[in-house]
C-alpha positions in Angstrom: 23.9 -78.9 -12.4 25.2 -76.2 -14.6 25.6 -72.6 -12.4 23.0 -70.1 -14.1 24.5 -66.6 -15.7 23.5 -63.2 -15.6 24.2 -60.5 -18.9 26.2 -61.4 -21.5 29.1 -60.1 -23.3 32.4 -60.2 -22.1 33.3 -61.9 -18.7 33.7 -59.1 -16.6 30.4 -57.7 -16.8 29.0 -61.7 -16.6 28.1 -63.3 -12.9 27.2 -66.5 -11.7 24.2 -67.1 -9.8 24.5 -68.8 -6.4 22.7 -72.1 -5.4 22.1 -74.2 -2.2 25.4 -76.0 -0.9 27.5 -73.2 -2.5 30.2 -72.2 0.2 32.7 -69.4 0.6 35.4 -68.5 -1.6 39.2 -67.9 -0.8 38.4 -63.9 -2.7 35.4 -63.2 0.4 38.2 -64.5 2.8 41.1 -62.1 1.2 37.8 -59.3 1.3 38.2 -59.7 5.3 41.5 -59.3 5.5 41.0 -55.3 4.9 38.3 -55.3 8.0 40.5 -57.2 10.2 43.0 -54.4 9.5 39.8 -52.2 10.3 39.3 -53.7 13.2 42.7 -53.6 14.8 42.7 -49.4 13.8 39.5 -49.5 16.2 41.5 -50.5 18.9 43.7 -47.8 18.4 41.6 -45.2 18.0 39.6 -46.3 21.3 43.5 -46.9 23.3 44.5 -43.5 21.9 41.3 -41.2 22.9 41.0 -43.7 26.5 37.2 -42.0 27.2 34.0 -42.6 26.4 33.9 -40.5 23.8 36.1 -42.4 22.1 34.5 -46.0 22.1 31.9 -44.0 20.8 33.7 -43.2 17.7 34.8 -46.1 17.5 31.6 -48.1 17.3 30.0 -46.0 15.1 32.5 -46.3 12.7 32.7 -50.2 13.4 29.0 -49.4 12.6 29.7 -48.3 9.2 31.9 -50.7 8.5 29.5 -53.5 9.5 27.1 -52.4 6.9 29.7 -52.3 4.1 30.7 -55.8 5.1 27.3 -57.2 5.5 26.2 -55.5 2.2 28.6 -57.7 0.4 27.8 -60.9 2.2 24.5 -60.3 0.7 25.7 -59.6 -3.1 28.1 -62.6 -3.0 25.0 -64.8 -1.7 23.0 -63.8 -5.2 26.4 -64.5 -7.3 29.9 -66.3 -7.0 32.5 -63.5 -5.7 35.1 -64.8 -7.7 33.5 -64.7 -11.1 32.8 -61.9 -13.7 31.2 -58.3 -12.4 30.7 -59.1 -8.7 35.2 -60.2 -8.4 34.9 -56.8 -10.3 33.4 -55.1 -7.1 34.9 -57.1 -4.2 38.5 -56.0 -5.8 36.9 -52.3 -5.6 35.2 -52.7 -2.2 37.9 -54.0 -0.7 40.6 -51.9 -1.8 38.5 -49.5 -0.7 37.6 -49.9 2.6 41.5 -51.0 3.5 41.6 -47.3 2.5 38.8 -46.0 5.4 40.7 -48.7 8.1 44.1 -46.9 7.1 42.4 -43.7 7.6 40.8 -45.0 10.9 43.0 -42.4 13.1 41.9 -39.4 11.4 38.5 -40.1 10.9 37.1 -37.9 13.2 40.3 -35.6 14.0 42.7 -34.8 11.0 46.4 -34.7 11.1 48.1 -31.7 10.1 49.3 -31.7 6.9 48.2 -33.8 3.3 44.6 -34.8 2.8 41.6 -34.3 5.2 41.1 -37.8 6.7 37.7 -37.3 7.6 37.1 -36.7 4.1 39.1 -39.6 2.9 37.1 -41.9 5.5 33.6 -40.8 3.9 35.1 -40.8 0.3 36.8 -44.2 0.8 33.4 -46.0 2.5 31.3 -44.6 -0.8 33.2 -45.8 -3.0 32.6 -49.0 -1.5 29.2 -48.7 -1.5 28.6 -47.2 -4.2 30.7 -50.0 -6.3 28.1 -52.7 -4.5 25.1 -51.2 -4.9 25.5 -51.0 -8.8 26.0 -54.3 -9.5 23.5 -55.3 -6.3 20.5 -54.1 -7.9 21.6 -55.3 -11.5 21.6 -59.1 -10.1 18.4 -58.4 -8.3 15.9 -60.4 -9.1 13.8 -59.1 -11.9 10.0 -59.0 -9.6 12.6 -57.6 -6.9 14.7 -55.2 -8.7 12.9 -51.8 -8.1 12.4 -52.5 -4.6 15.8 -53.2 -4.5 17.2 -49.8 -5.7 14.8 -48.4 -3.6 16.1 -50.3 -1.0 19.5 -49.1 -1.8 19.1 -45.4 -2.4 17.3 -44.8 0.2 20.2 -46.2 2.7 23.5 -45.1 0.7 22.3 -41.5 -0.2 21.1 -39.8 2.6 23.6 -41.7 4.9 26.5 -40.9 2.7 25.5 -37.4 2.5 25.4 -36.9 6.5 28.6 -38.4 6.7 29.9 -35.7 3.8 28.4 -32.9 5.9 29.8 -34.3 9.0 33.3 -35.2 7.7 33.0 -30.9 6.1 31.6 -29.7 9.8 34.0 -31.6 12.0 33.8 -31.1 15.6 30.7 -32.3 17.5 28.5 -32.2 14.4 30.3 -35.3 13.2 29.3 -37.5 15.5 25.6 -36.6 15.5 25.8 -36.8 11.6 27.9 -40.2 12.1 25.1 -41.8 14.1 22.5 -40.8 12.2 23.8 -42.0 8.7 24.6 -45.3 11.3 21.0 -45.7 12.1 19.8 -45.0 8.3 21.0 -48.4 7.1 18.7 -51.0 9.4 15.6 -48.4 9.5 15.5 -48.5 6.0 16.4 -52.5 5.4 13.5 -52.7 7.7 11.0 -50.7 6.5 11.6 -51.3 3.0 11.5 -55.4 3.2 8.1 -55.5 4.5 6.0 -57.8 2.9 9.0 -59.1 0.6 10.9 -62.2 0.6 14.1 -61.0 0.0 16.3 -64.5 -1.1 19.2 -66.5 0.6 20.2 -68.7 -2.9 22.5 -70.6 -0.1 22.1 -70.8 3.7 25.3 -72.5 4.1 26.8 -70.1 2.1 25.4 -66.9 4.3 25.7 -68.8 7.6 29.7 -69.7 7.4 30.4 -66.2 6.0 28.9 -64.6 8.8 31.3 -67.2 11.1 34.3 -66.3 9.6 33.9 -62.3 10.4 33.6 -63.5 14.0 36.3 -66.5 13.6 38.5 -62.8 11.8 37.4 -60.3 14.7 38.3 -63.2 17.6 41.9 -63.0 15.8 41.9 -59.3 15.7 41.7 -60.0 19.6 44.8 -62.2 19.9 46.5 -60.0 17.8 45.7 -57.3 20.8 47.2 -59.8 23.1 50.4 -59.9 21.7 50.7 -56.5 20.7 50.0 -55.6 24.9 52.7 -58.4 25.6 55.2 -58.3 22.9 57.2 -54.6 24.1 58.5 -56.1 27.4 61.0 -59.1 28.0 59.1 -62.6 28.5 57.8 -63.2 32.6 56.5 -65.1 34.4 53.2 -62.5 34.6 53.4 -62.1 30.8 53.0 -65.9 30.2 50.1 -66.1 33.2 48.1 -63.1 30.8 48.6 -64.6 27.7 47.2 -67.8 29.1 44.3 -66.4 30.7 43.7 -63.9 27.7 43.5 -66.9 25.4 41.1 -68.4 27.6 38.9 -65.8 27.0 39.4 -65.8 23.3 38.7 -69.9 23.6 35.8 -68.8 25.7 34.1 -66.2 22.9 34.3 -68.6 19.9 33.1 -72.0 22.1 30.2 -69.6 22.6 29.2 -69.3 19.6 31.0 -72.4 17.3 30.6 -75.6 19.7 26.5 -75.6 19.3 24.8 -72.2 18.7 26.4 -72.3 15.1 25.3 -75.3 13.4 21.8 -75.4 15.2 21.3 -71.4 14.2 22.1 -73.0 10.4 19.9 -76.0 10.5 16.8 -73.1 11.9 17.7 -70.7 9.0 17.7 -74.1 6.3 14.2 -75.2 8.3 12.7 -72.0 7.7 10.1 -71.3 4.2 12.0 -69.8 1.5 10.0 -66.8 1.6 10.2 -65.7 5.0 14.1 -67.0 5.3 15.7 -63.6 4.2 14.1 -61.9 7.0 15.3 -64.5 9.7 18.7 -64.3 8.1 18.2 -60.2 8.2 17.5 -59.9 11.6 19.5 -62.7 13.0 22.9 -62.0 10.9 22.6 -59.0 9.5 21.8 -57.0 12.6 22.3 -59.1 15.2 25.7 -60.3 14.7 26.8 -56.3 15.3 26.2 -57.1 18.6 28.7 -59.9 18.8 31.4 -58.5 16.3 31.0 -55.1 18.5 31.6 -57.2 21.9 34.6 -58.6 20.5 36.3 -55.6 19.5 35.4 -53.9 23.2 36.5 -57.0 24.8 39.8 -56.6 22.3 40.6 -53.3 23.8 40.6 -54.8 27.3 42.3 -57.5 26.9 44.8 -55.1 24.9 45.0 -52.7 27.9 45.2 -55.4 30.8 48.5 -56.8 29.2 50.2 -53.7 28.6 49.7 -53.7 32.8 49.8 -56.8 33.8 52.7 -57.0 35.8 51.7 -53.8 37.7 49.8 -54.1 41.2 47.9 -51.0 40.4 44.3 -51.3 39.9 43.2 -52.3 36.1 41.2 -48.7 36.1 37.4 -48.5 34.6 38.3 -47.7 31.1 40.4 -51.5 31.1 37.3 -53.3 33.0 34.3 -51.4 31.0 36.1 -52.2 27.9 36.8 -56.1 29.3 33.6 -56.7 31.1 31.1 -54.4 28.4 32.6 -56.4 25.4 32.2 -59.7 26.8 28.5 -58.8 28.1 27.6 -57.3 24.5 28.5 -61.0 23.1 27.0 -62.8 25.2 23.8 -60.6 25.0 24.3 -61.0 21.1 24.7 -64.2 21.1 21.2 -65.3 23.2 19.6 -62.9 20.9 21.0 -64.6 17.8 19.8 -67.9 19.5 16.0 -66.1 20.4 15.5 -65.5 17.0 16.0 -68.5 15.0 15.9 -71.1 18.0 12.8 -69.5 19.3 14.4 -69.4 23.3 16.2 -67.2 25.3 19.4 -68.2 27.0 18.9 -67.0 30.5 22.3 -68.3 31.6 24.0 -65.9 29.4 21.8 -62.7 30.0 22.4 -63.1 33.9 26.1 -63.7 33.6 26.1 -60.6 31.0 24.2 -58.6 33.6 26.9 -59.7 36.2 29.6 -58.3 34.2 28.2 -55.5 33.8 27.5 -54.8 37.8 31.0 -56.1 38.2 32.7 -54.0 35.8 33.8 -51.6 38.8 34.9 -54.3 41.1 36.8 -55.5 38.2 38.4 -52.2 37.5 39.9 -52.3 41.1 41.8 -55.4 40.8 45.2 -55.7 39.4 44.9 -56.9 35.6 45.9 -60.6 36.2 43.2 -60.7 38.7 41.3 -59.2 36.4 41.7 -61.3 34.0 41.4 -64.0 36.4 37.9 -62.7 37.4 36.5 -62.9 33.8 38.1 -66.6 32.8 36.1 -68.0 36.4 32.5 -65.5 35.2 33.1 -67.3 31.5 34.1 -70.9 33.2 30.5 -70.4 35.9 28.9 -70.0 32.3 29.7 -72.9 31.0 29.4 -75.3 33.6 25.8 -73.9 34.6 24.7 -73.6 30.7 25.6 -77.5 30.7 23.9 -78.5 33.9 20.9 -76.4 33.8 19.7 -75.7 30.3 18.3 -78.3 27.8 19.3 -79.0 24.9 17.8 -76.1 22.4 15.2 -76.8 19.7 14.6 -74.9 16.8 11.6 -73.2 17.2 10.4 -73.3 13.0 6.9 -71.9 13.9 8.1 -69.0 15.8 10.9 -68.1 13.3 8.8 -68.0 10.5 6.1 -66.0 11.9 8.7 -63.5 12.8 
């Protein structure tokens, strides 16, 4: 079947409509390459400030950088990335947010000397979005098109314009007028897709791009572990981290790739055309924060347990939050994810989340390799009661398209 255009004219201002079956494209994978970077400056930023304050920053700018990502993942959905007007924009966004992860550092503080990063940060993000929202709402469906710039302005313009005053204001203001542009974007996709089917042109399309940010963030993880073990001479307790930190990185994506994955696709597929962008809305779009936000947390702990691991000295709290909060947050994503398009909630997961989160200060007293240790036997307890006491899921098609 021949793909379907949209405009005419000259091939850079022409795009290529999307259908069922179409997958991802080698330009959406070179896309992620500039939020992996993103990802690993997170890390950073968190390792370098070593509070709470600090993950703070750090997840609401992961925040921000979630909705840029996501907003693509949507565009390329409508039309082929790697064709006309839309190869156009993913060149644009993606130069441009590599610019906001290289600016990561300064995003809240600014260096002396050259430009002010903060402003950089906000200027580098709206060009981003500003560059997909243009050609967004001129591949809109026609019946859809006003909603959609509605849609749009109301998120990118008064978000953009508190992160402006924030980035100009600096000191606590910023983060109050970071959160707030943060909590714009969903209130508004919310609000403003009521009533409307909003279309997914190709589930498997929208599924396996939303795996491979989470296949992208589990390797911004391992790149933690070796950047925690690669300053000091090989050991015997360097080798016994690595192990175990890999363990947890196996652990993360058999969570979510093994089963939860393919059935979550099939529910999406099963679901009526015109209530399938809402599933896809609340169980991608928002939802996967969640279990891209846990990886990055769990990153940092992993990241801080190796740079220690041969020390007897306790792992500390900021180590074991980071560790055990991560991997709670993605498991707690993850049975969400499954609520909403399988229609059931994983109770194995919630309690062991809720364990790691009671144990986070028990964790923060052992020695990192214990530590480690501690999280590989929670994740392997997971496991072996997920596959001994829960049944087989079901997609639930009723529930999801009533919600």
């Amino acid at each position: 079947m021949k793909d379907r255009t949209f405009g005419s004219g000259g091939s850079l201002i022409r795009a290529v409509a999307s259908r069922e079956g179409h997958r991802v494209t080698t330009l959406e994978l070179f896309f992620d390459l500039a939020f992996v970077f993103a990802f690993t400056q997170l890390s950073r930023l968190m390792a370098q400030q070593h509070d709470a304050l600090g993950i703070l920053q750090a997840m609401v700018v992961l925040a921000l950088l979630w909705w840029a990502w996501t907003a693509y993942g949507w565009l390329t959905n409508i039309a082929h990335a790697d064709h006309g007007v839309v190869r156009v924009a993913m060149i644009i966004g993606m130069t441009a947010m590599f610019v906001a992860g290289l600016v990561v550092m300064e995003a809240y503080d600014d260096l002396p000397g050259g430009l002010s990063g903060p402003l950089v940060f906000v200027g580098a993000y709206l060009v981003a979005r500003v560059a997909h929202a243009i050609v967004f709402v001129w591949l809109a469906d026609p019946a859809l098109r006003r909603r959609t710039l509605i849609t749009v302005a109301l998120s990118v313009v008064p978000s953009g314009a508190l992160l402006v005053v924030g980035a100009l204001l600096g000191g606590p203001w910023q983060i109050w007028c970071s959160i707030a542009a943060v909590a714009i974007e969903p209130i508004v996709s919310y609000r403003t897709s009521i009533g409307i089917a909003w279309p997914v042109r190709s589930t498997a399309h929208f599924t396996e791009r939303h795996g491979l940010i989470v296949i992208l963030a589990l390797g911004e993880s391992i790149l933690g572990i070796g950047a925690g073990a690669a300053t000091e001479p090989i050991s015997v307790g360097i080798l016994s981290g690595v192990v175990l930190s890999m363990l947890i990185c196996i652990a993360l994506w058999w969570a979510y790739f093994t089963r939860l994955a393919g059935e979550a696709e099939h529910a999406l597929q099963a679901i009526h055309a015109s209530a399938r962008g809402r599933a896809a809305t609340g169980a991608y779009t928002y939802l996967h924060l969640l279990l891209v936000g846990g990886i990055v947390l769990a990153a940092l702990g992993l990241e801080v347990a190796m740079a220690h691991i041969e020390s007897t000295e306790s792992l500390g709290f900021f180590g074991a939050a980071s560790l055990a909060g991560g991997t709670a947050c993605y498991l707690v994503g993850a049975a969400a994810f499954a609520r909403r398009l399988l229609g059931t909630w994983n109770a194995v997961r919630l309690t062991i989340a809720a364990i790691f989160l009671v144990l986070a200060p028990v964790i923060s007293m052992l020695p990192a390799l214990s530590a480690l240790a501690s999280v590989v036997g929670l994740l392997i307890v997971l496991f072996i009661a997920e596959r001994n006491l829960l049944p087989k899921p079901v997609a639930n098609r009723s529930r999801s398209v009533e919600e």
